[in-house]
py3Dmol code that shows the C-alpha trace and the ligand (Angstrom):
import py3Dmol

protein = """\
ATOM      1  CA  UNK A   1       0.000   0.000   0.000  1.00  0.00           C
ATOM      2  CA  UNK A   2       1.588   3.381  -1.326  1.00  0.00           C
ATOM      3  CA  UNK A   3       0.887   5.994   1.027  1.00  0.00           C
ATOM      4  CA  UNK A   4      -0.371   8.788   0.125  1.00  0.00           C
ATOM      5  CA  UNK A   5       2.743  11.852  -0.140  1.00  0.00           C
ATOM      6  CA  UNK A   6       2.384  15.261  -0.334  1.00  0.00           C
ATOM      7  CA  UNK A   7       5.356  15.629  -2.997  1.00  0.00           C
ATOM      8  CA  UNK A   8       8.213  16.544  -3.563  1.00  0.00           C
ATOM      9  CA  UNK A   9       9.026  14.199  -1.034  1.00  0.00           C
ATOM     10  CA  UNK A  10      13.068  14.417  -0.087  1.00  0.00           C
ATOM     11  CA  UNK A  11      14.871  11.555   1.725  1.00  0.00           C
ATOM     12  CA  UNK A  12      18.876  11.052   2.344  1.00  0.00           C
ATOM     13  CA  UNK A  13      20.250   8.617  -0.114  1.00  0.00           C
ATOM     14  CA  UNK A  14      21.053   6.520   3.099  1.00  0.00           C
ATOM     15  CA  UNK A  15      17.220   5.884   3.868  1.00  0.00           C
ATOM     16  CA  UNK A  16      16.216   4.409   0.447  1.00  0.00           C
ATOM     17  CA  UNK A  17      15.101   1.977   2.112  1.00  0.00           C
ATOM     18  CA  UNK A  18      13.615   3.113   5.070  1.00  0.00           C
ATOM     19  CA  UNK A  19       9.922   3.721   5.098  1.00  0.00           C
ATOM     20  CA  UNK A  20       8.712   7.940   5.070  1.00  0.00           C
ATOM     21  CA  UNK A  21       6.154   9.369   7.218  1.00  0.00           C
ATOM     22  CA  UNK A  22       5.716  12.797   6.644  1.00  0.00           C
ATOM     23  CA  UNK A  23       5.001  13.573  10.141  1.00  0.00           C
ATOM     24  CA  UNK A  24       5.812  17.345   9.199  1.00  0.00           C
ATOM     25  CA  UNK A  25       5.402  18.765   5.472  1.00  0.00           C
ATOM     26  CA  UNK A  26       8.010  21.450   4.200  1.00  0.00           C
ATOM     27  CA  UNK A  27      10.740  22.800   6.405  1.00  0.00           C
ATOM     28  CA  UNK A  28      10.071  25.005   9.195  1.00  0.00           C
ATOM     29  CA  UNK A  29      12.908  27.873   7.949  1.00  0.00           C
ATOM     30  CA  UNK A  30      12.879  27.668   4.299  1.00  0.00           C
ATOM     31  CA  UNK A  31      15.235  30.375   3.617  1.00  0.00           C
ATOM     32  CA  UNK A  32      18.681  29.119   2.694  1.00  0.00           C
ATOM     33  CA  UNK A  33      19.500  30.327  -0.674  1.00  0.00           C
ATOM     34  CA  UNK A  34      20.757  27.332  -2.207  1.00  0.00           C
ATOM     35  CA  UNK A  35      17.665  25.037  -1.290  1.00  0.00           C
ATOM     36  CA  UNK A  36      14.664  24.577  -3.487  1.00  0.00           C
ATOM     37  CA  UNK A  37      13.336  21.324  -1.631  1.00  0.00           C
ATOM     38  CA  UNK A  38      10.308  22.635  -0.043  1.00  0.00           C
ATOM     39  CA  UNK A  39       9.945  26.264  -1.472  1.00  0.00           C
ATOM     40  CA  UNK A  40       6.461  25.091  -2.788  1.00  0.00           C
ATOM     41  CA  UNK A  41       5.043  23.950   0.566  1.00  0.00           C
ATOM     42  CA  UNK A  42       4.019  25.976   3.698  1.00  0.00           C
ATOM     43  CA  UNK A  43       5.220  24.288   6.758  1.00  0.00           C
ATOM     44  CA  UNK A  44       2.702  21.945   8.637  1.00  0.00           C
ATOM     45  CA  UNK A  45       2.731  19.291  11.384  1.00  0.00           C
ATOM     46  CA  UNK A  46       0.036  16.364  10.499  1.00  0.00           C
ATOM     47  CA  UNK A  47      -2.055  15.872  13.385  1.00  0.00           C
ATOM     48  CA  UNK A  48      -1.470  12.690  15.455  1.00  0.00           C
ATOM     49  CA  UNK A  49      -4.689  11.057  14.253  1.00  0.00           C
ATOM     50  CA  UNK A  50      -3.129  11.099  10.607  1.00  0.00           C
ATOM     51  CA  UNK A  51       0.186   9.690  11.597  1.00  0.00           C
ATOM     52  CA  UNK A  52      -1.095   7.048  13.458  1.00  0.00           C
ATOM     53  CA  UNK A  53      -3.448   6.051  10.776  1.00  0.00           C
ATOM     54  CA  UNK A  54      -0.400   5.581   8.490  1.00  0.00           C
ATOM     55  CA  UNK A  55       1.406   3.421  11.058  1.00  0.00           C
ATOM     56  CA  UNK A  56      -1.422   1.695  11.319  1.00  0.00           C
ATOM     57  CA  UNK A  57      -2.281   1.057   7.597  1.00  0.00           C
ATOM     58  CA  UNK A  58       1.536   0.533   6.511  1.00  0.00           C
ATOM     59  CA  UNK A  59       2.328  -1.973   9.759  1.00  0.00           C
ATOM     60  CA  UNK A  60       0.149  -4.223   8.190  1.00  0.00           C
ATOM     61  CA  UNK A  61       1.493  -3.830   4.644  1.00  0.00           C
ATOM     62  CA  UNK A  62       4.979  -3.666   5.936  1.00  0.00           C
ATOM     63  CA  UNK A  63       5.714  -5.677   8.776  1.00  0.00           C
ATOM     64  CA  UNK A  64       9.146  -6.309   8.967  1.00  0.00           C
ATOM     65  CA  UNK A  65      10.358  -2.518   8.816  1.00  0.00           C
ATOM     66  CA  UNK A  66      13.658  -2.001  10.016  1.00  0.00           C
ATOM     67  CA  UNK A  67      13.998   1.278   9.198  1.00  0.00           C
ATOM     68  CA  UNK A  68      11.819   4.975   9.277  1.00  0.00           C
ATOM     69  CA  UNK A  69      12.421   8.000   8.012  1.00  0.00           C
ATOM     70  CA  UNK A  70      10.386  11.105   9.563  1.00  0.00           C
ATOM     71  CA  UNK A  71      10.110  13.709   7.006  1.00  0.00           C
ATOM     72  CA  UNK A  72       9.873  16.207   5.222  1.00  0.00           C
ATOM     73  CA  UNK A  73      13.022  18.676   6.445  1.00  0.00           C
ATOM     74  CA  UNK A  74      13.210  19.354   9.807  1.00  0.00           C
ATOM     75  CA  UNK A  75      10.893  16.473  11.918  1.00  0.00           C
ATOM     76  CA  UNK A  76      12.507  17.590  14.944  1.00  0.00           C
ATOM     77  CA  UNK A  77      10.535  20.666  14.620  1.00  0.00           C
ATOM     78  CA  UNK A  78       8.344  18.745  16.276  1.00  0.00           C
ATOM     79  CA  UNK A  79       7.416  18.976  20.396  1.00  0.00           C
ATOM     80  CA  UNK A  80       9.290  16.350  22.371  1.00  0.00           C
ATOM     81  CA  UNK A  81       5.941  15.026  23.346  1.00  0.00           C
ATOM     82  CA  UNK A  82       4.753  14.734  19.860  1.00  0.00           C
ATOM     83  CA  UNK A  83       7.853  12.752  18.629  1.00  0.00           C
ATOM     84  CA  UNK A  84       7.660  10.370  21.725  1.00  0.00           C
ATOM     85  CA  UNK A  85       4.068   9.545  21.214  1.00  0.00           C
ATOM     86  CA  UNK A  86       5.063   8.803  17.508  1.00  0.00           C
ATOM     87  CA  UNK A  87       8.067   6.874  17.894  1.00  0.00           C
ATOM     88  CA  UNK A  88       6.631   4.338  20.601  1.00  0.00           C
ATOM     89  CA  UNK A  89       3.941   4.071  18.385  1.00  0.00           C
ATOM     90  CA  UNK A  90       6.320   2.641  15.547  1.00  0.00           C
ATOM     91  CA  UNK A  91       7.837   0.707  17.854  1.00  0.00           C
ATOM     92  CA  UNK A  92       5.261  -1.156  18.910  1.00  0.00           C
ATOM     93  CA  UNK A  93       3.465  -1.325  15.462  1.00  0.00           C
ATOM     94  CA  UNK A  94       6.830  -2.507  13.667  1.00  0.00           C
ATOM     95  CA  UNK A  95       8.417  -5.265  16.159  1.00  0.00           C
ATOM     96  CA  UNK A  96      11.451  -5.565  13.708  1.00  0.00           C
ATOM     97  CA  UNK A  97      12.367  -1.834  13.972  1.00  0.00           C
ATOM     98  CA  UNK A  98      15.784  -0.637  14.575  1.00  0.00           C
ATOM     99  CA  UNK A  99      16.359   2.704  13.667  1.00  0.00           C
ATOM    100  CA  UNK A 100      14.022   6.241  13.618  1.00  0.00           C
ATOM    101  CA  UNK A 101      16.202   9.028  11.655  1.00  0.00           C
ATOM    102  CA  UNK A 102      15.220  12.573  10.756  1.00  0.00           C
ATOM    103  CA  UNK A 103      16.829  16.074   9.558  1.00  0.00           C
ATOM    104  CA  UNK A 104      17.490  18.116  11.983  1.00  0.00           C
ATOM    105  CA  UNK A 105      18.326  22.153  11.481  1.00  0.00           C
ATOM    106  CA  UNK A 106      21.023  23.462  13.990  1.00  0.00           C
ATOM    107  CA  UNK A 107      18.793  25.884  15.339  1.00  0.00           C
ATOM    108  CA  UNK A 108      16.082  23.352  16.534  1.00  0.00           C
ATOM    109  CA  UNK A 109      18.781  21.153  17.729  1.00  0.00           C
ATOM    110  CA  UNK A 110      19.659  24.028  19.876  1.00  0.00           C
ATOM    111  CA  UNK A 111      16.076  24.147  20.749  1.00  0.00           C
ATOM    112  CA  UNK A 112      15.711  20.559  22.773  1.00  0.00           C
ATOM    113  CA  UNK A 113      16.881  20.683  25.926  1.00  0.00           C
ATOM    114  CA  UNK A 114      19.547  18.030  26.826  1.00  0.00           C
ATOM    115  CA  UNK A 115      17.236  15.920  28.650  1.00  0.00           C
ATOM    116  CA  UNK A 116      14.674  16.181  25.581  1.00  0.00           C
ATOM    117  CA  UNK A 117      16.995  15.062  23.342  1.00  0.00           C
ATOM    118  CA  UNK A 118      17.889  11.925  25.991  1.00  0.00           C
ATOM    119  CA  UNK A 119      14.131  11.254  25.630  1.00  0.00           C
ATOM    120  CA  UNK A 120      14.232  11.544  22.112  1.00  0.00           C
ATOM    121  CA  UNK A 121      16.994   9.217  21.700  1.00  0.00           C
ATOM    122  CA  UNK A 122      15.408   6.395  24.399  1.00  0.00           C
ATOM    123  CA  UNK A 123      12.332   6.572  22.683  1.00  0.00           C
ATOM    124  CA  UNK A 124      14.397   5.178  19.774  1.00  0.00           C
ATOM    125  CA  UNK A 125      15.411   8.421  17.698  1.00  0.00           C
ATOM    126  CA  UNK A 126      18.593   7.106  16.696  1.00  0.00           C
ATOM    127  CA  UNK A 127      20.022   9.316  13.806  1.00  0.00           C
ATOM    128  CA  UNK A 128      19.964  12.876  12.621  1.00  0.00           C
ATOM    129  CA  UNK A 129      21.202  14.268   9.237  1.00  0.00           C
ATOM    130  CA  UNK A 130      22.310  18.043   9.999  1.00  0.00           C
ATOM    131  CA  UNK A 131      23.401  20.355   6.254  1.00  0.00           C
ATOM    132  CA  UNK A 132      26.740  21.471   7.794  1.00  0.00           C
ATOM    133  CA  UNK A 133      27.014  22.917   4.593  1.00  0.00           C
ATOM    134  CA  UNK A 134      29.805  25.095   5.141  1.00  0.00           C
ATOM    135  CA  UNK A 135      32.261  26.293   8.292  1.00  0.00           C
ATOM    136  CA  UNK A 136      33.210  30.081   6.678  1.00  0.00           C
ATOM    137  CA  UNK A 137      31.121  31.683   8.759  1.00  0.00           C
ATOM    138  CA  UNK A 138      30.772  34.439   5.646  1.00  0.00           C
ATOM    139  CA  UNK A 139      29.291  32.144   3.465  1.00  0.00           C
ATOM    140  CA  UNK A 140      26.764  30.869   6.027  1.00  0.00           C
ATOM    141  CA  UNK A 141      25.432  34.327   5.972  1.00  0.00           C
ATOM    142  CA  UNK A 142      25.729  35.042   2.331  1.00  0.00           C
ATOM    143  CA  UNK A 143      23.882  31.524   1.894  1.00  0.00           C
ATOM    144  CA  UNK A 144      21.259  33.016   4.495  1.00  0.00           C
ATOM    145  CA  UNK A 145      21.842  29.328   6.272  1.00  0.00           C
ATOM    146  CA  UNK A 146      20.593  30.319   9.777  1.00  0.00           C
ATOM    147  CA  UNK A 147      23.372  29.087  11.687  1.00  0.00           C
ATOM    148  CA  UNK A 148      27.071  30.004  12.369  1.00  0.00           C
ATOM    149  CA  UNK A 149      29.904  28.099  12.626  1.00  0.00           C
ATOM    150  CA  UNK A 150      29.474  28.216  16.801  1.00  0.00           C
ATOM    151  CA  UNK A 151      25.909  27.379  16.327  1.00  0.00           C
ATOM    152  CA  UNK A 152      26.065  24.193  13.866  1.00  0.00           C
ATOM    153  CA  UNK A 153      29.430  23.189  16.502  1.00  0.00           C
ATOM    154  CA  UNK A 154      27.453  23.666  19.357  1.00  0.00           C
ATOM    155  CA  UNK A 155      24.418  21.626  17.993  1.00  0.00           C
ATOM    156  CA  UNK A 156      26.066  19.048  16.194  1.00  0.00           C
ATOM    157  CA  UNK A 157      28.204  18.063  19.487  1.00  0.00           C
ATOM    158  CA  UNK A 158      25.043  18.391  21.396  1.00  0.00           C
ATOM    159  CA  UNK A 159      23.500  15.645  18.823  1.00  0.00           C
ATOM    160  CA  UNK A 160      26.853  13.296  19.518  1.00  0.00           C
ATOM    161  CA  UNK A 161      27.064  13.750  23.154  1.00  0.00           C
ATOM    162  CA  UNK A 162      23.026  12.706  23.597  1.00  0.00           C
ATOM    163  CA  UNK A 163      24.916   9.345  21.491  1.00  0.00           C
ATOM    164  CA  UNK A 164      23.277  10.109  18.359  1.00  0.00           C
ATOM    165  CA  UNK A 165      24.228   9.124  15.219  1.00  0.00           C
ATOM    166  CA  UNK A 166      25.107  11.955  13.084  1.00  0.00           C
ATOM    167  CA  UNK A 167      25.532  12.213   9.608  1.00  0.00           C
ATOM    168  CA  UNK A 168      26.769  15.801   7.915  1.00  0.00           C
ATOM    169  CA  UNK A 169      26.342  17.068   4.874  1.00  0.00           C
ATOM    170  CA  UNK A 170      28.964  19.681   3.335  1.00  0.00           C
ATOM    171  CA  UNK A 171      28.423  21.184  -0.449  1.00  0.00           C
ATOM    172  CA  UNK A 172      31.972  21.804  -2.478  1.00  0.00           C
ATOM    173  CA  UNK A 173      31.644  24.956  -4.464  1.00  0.00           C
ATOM    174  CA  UNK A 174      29.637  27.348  -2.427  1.00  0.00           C
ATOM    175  CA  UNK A 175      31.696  30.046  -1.971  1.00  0.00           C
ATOM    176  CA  UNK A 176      32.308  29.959  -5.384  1.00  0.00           C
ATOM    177  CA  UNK A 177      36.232  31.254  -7.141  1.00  0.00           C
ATOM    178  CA  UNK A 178      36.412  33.619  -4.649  1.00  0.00           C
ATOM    179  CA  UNK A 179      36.020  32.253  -0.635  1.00  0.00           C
ATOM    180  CA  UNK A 180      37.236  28.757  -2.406  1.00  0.00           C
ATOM    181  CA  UNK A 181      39.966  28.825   0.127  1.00  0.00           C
ATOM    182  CA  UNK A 182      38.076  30.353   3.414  1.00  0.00           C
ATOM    183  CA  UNK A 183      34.770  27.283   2.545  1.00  0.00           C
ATOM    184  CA  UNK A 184      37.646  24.111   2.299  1.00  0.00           C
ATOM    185  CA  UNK A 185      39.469  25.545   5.836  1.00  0.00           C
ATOM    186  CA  UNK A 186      36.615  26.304   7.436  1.00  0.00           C
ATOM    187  CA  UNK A 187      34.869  23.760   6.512  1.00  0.00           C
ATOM    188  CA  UNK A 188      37.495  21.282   7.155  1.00  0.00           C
ATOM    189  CA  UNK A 189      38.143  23.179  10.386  1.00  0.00           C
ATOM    190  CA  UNK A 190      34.504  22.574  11.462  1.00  0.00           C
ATOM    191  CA  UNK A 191      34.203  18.790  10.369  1.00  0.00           C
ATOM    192  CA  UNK A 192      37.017  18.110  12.122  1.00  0.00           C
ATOM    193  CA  UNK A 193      35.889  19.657  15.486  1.00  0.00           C
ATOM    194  CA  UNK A 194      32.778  17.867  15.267  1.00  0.00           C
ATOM    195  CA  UNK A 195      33.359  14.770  13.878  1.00  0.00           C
ATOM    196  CA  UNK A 196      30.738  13.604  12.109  1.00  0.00           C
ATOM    197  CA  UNK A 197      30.024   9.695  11.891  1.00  0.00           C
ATOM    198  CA  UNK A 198      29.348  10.201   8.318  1.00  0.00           C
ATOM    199  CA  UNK A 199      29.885  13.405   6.255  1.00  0.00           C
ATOM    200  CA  UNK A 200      28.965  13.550   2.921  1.00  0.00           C
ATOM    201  CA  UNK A 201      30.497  15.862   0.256  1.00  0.00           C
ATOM    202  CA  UNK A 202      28.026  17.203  -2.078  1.00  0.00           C
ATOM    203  CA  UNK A 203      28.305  19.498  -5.063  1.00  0.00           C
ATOM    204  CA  UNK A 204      26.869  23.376  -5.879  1.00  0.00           C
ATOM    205  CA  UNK A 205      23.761  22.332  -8.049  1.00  0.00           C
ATOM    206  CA  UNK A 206      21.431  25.581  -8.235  1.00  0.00           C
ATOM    207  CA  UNK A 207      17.994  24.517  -9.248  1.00  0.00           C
ATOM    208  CA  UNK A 208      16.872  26.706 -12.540  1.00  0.00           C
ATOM    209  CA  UNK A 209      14.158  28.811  -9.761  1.00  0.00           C
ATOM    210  CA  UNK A 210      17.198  29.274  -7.112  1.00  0.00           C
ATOM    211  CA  UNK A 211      19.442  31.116  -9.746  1.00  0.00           C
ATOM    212  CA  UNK A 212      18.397  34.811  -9.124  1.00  0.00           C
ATOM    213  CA  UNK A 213      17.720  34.666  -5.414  1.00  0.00           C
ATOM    214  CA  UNK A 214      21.528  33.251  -4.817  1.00  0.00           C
ATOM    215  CA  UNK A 215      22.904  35.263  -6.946  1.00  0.00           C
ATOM    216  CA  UNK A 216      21.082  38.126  -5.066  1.00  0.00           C
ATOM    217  CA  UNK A 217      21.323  36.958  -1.624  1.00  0.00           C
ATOM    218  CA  UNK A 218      25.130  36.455  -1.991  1.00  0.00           C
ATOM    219  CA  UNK A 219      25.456  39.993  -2.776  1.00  0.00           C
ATOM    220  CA  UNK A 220      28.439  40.042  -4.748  1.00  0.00           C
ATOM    221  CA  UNK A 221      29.583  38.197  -8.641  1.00  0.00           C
ATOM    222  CA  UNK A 222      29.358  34.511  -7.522  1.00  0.00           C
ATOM    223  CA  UNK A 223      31.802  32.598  -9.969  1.00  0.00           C
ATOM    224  CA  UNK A 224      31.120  28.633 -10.020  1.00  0.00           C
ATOM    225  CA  UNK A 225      33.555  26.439  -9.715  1.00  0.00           C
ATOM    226  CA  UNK A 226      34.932  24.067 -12.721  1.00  0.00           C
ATOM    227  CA  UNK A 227      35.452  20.515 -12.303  1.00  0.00           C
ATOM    228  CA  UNK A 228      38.739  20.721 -11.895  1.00  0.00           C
ATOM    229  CA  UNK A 229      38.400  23.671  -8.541  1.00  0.00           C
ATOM    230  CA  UNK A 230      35.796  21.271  -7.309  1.00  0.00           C
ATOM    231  CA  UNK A 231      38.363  18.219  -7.071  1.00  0.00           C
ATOM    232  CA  UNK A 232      40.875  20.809  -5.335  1.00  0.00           C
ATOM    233  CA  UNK A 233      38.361  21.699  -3.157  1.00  0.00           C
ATOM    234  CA  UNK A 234      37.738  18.062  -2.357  1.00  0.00           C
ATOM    235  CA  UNK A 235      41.110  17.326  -2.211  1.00  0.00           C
ATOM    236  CA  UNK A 236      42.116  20.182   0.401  1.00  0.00           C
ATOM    237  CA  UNK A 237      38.968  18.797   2.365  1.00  0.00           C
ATOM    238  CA  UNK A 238      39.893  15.628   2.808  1.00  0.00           C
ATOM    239  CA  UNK A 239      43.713  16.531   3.185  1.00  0.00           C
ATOM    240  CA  UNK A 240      42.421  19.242   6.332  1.00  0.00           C
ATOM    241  CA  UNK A 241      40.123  16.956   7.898  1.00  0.00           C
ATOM    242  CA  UNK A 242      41.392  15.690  11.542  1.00  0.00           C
ATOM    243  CA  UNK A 243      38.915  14.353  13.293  1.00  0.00           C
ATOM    244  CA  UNK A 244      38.997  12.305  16.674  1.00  0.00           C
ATOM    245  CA  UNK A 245      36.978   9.787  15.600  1.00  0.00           C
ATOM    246  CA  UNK A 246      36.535   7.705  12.212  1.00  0.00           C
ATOM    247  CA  UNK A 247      34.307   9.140   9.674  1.00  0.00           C
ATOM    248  CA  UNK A 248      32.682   7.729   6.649  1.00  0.00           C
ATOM    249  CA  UNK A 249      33.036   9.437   4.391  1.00  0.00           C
ATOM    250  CA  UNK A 250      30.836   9.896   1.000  1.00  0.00           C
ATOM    251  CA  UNK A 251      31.022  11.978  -2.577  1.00  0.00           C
ATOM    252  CA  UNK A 252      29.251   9.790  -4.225  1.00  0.00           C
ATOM    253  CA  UNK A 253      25.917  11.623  -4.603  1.00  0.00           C
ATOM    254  CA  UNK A 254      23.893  12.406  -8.147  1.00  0.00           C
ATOM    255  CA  UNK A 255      25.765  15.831  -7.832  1.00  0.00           C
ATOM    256  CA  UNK A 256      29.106  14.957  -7.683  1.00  0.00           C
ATOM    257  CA  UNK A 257      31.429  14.480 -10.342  1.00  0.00           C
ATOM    258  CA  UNK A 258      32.767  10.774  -9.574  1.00  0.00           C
ATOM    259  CA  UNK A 259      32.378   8.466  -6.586  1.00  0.00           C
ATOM    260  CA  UNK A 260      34.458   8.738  -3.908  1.00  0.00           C
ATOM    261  CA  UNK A 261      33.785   6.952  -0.429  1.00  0.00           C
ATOM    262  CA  UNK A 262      35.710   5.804   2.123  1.00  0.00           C
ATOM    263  CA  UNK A 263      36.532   6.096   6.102  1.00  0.00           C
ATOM    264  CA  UNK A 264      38.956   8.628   7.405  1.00  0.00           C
ATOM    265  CA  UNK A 265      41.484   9.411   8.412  1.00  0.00           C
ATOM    266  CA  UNK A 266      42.204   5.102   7.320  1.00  0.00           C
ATOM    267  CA  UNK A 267      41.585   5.357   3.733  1.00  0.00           C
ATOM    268  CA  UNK A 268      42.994   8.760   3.531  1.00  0.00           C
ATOM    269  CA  UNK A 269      45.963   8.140   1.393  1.00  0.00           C
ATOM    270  CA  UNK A 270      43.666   6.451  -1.129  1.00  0.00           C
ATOM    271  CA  UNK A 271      41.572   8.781  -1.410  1.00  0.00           C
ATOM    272  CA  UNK A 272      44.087  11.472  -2.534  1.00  0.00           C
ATOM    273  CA  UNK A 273      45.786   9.460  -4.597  1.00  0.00           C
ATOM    274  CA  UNK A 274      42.232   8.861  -7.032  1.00  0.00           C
ATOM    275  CA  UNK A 275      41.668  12.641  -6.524  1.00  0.00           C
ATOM    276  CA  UNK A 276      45.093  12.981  -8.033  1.00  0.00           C
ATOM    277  CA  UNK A 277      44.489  10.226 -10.905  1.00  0.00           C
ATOM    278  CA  UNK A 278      41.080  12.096 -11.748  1.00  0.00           C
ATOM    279  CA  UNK A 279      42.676  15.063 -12.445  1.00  0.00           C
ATOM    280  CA  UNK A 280      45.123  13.818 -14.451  1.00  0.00           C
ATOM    281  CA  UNK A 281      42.240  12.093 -16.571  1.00  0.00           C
ATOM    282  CA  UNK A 282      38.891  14.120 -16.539  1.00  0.00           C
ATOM    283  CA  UNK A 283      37.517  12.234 -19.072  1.00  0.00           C
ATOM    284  CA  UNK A 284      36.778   9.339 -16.199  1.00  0.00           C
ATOM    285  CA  UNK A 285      34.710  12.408 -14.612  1.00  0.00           C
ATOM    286  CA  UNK A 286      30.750  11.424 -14.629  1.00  0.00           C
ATOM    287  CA  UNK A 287      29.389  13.705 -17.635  1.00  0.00           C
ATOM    288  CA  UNK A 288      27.483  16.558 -16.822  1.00  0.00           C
ATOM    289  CA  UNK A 289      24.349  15.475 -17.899  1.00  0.00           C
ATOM    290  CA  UNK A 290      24.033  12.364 -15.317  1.00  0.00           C
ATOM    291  CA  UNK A 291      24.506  15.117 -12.280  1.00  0.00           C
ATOM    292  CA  UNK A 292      21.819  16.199 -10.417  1.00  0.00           C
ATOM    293  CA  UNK A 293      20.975  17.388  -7.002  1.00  0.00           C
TER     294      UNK A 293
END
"""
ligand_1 = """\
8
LIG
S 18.595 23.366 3.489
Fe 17.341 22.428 5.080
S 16.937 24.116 6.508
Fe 17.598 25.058 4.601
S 15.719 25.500 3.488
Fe 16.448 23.477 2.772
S 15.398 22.011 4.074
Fe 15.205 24.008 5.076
"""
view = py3Dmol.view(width=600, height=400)
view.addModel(protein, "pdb")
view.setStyle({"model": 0}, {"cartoon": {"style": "trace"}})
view.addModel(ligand_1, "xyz")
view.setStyle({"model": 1}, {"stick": {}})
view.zoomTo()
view.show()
C-alpha cells in the first residue's frame, strides 16, 4: 500500500530503504539560498490522528520494517511530546524496527533541551542528518543558512554527546572562485571539530528557480567552480580533515562528479591518490548530464 505523499518528497540517499512518514510537510525555515526542496510547501505538522493512521495502515502492509524516516526537512521541529508519542507508536506497530532518523536544522537542535533530546533518543530516535554545509562563517550568511559556525558546533556536538548518530552534509563549491579557500578551511576546520560519523560531500547544483535569489542573496559576482576547482576543493577537504573519531566518508551523490567513499582518516591516502588520478584524466569524470541534485 503506497501511502499517500504530499510531494516533492526528499529523503537522504542513506534511507532508500527506510519507510517515510511525513510527520511534518516542508521545512520550518525555508530560507537558505541554495535550497529549493520545499519552497512550494508551507510548513505543517500532520495531526497525530493522521500519523497514526499511516502506522497503522503501513504496519500491516509492511511488517518487517527495520527502518523509518520522519520527514519532510526538519521532523525535529516537532514537540518532544509529539515525537515520543510517535516513535513508541512505531515501535510497537513494527516489532522488527531498529532505527528512527530525521533532519534536523542546527537551530532546533539548539532548541531541545539536553534531557529532551535523551528522551528523544530512548524513545528510539537514533540518527539525525544536519546540512553542515559550510564552516566560513561568511558564506553561512551570504547563503542566508541560519546558523554560524558556533551554532552548527554547538548543535552538532550536542546531537553526539546525547549518542546520536550523526551524519553531515557539506556542499563543495559554495563560496564559489572567490572564498574557495576560506569554505575548504573552514569547513574542514569545522568537520574536524565535530566529527561527524558520516559526512557527505556534495556538489553546488542551483535549481533553474534558485538562480536569481543566490545570486542576489550572496550579494556580490558569484563565480562557479569548474570541475577541476571542485576536485581541489575536495582534495584540500579531505587533506584538512582531523577528526577524533573515524568518519565515513561519501562523494558519491547524483551531484558529484565521480564516486568517492571511504573512512577517514584510514583510507585517507587512497583517497588522494584517485583525486590525483582524476585530475590527471577528466575524461573518467561522470558527464554533466548524469549530475543532479
Ligand atoms: S537546506 Fe534544510 S533548513 Fe535550509 S531551506 Fe532546505 S530544508 Fe530548510
Amino acid at each position: 500500500m503506497e501511502l499517500d505523499y504530499v510531494y516533492p518528497l526528499y529523503r537522504p540517499p542513506s534511507e532508500a530503504n527506510s519507510l517515510i512518514f511525513q510527520v511534518t510537510l516542508g521545512c520550518s525555515f525555508n530560507q537558505c539560498s541554495y535550497c529549493d526542496m520545499y519552497r512550494s510547501k508551507t510548513y505543517s505538522e500532520r495531526t497525530w490522528e493522521e500519523i497514526k493512521m499511516e502506522i497503522d495502515i503501513t504496519s500491516k502492509s509492511y511488517p518487517n520494517t527495520k527502518r523509518i524516516f520522519l520527514a519532510d526537512g526538519d521532523a525535529i521541529n516537532l514537540s518532544t511530546e509529539r515525537l515520543v508519542q510517535i516513535l513508541e507508536y512505531a515501535y510497537k506497530k513494527f516489532p522488527a524496527l531498529e532505527r528512527v532518523s530525521s533532519y534536523a536544522m542546527p537551530m532546533n537542535l539548539l532548541q531541545k533541551t539536553d534531557s529532551e533530546l535523551m528522551t528523544l533518543r530512548s524513545a528510539g530516535l537514533k540518527m539525525l542528518y544536519v546540512g553542515i554545509e559550510s564552516g566560513s562563517n561568511i558564506i553561512l550568511k551570504k547563503i542566508t543558512k541560519g546558523a554560524t559556525y558556533n551554532t552548527i558546533v554547538q548543535s552538532c556536538k550536542k546531537a553526539k554527546e546525547n549518542n546520536y548518530v550523526l551524519s553531515s552534509m557539506i556542499i563543495l563549491g559554495l563560496g564559489g572562485k572567490k572564498y574557495t579557500s576560506e569554505h575548504i578551511e573552514e569547513t574542514a576546520k569545522i568537520i574536524s571539530e565535530v566529527s561527524p560519523d558520516y559526512l557527505g560531500a556534495l556538489n553546488l547544483h542551483l535549481a533553474d528557480g534558485l538562480h536569481n535569489e543566490f545570486m542576489t542573496k550572496f550579494k556580490e559576482p558569484f563565480e562557479f567552480l569548474n570541475d577541476m576547482q571542485i576536485l581541489n576543493e575536495l582534495e584540500l577537504l579531505v587533506r584538512g580533515i582531523n577528526s577524533s573519531s573515524p568518519i565515513i566518508f561519501r562523494a558519491n551523490h547524483a551531484s558529484n562528479v565521480y564516486s568517492i567513499k571511504g573512512t577517514l582518516p584510514y583510507d585517507k591516502l587512497r583517497i588522494l591518490e584517485l583525486i590525483t588520478q582524476l585530475k590527471q584524466h577528466p575524461d573518467m569524470l561522470k558527464p554533466k548530464v548524469l549530475r543532479r541534485f
